[in-house]
C-alpha positions in Angstrom: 0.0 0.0 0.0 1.4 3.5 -0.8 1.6 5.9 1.8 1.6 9.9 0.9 1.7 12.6 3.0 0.4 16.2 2.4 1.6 19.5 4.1 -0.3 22.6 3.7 -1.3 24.8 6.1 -5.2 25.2 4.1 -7.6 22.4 5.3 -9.1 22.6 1.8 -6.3 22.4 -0.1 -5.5 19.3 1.7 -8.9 17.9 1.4 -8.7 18.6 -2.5 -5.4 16.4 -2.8 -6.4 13.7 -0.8 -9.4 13.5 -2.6 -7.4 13.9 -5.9 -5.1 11.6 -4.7 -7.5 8.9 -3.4 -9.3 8.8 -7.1 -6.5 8.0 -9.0 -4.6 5.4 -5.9 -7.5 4.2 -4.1 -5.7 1.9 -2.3 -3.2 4.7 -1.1 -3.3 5.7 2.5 -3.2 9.4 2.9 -2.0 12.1 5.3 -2.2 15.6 6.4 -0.2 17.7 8.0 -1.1 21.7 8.5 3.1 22.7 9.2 6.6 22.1 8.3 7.6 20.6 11.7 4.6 18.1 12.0 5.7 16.9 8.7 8.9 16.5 10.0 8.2 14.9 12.9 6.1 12.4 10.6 8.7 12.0 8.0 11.2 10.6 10.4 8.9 8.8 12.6 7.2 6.8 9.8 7.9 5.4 6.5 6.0 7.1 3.9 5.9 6.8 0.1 5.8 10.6 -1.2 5.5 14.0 0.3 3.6 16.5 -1.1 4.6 20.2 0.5 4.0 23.5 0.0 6.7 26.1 0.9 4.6 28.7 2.7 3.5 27.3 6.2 3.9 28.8 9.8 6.8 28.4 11.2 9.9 27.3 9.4 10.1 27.7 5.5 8.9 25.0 3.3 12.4 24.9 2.2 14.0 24.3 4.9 12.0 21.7 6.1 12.3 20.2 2.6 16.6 20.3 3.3 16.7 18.5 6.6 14.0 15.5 5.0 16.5 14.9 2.6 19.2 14.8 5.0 17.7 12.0 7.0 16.0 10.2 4.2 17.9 11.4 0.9 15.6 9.0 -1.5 12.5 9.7 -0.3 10.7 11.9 -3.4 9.5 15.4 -2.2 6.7 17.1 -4.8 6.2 21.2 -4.1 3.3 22.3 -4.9 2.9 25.8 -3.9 0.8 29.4 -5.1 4.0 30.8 -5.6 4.9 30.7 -9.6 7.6 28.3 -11.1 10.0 31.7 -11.1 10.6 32.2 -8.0 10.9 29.1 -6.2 11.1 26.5 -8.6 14.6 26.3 -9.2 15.5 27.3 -4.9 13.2 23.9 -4.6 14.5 21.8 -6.8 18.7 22.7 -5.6 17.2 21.7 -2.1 16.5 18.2 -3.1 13.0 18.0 -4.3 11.8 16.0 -7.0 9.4 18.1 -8.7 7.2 21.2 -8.6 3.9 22.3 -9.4 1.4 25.2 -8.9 -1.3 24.6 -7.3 -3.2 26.3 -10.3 -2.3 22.7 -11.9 -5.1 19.9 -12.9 -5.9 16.3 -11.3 -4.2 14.9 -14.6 -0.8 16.7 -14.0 -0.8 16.3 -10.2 -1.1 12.3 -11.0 1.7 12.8 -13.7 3.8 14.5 -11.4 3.2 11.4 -8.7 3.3 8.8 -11.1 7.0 10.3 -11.7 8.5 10.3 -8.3 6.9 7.2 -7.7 9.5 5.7 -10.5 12.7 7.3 -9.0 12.3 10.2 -11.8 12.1 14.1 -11.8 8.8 16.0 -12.5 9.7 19.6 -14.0 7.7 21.5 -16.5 9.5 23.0 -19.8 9.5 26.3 -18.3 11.5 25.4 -15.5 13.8 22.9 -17.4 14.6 26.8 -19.4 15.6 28.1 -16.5 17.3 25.8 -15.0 19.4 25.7 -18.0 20.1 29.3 -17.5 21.0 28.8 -14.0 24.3 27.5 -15.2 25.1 31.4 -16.3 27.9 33.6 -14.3 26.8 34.7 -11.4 27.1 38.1 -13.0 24.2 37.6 -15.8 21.6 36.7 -12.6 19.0 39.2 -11.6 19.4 40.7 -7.9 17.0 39.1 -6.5 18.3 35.6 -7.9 21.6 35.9 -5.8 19.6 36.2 -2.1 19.7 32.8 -0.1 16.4 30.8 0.1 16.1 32.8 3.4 16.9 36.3 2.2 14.7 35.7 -0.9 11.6 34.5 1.8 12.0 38.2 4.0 12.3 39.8 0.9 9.0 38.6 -0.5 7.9 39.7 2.6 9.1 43.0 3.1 8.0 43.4 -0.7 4.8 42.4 0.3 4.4 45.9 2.9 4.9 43.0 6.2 6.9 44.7 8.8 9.9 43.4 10.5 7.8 42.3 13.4 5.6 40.5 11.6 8.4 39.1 9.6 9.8 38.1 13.0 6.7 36.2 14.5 6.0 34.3 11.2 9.0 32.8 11.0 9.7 32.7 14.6 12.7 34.7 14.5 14.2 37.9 16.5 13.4 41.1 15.2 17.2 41.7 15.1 17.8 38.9 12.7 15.2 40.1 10.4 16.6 43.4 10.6 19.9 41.6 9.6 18.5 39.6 7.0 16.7 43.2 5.4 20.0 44.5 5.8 22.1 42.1 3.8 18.9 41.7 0.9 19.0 45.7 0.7 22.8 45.6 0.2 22.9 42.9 -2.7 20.3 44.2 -4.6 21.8 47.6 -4.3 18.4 49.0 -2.8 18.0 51.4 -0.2 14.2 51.5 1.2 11.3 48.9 1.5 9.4 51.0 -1.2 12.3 50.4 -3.7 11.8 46.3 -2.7 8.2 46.8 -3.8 8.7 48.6 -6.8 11.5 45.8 -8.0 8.8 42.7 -6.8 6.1 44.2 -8.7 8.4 45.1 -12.1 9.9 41.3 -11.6 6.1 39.7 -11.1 7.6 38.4 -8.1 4.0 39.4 -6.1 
């Protein structure tokens, strides 16, 4: 019997993909999770077939969480599927060690696609992000600013971007206000920027809201 596990931190999106997921493997047991660190917790405690994530949950990043599953269990297939679009996380997901990544715009068809994949010990990318990851073997140098932040950098930049203040940075991802601070600090310096306004403008001219 295969065993999958969903993290999302929407009781309907969960309910969709386990419905979703029970049509096409009715045989398949199914679990939720609502966080990254119950999904953890799970992942290490149980043996489980597939994890299907998204990146944005409360707490710790998606991302993260994604890095330290594939440090204890390094075969076990990780599918994103996440609002954000293919551009700006895609690429951060799959260098962390998952296997594929959707949007969760995507149908029932490509969602079982994309499982059917993993389940075979292959990747699950669409053309779009196969482009750019062939562009991600550029210099450095021909990357856009906001392409050269850490996975961290480029999650407090989102949300700076997004108008979120530094204390509400701070509680959602349960860090100090001083290490946001630093974090705003070091994004503002690579991307040769100089307010939060200026953050905003360069999201919105990038699509990256």
């Amino acid at each position: 019997m295969r065993r999958f596990i969903i993290a999302d931190d929407h009781t309907v999106v969960r309910e969709g993909l386990r419905q979703m997921l029970q049509d096409a493997f009715p045989s398949a047991f199914v679990a939720e999770v609502s966080d990254g660190e119950d999904l953890l917790k799970k992942v290490i405690s149980e043996k489980w077939d597939l994890v299907i994530s998204d990146i944005t949950m409360p707490g710790r990043s998606g991302l993260d969480i994604l890095k330290q599953i594939k440090q204890n269990l390094p075969k076990l297939p990780v599918l994103i599927l996440s609002m954000h679009q293919e551009d700006h996380y895609a690429i951060r997901a799959l260098k962390a060690g998952a296997s594929g990544y959707l949007n969760k715009d995507c149908d029932q068809k490509e969602l079982v696609d994309a499982v059917n994949r993993l389940m075979m010990g292959k990747k699950y990318i669409t053309f779009s992000v196969a482009e750019k990851l062939t562009s991600n073997f550029e210099p450095d140098s021909d990357k856009l600013p906001h392409e050269q932040l850490s996975d961290r950098e480029f999650e407090v930049f989102k949300f700076l971007a997004s108008g979120k203040t530094v204390s509400d940075i701070a509680d959602q991802l349960f860090l100090s206000t001083n290490t946001v601070s630093t974090y705003r600090a070091r994004i503002l310096s690579k991307m040769h920027l100089k307010t939060n306004a200026e953050l905003t403008l360069y999201a919105m001219e990038n699509k990256l809201l």
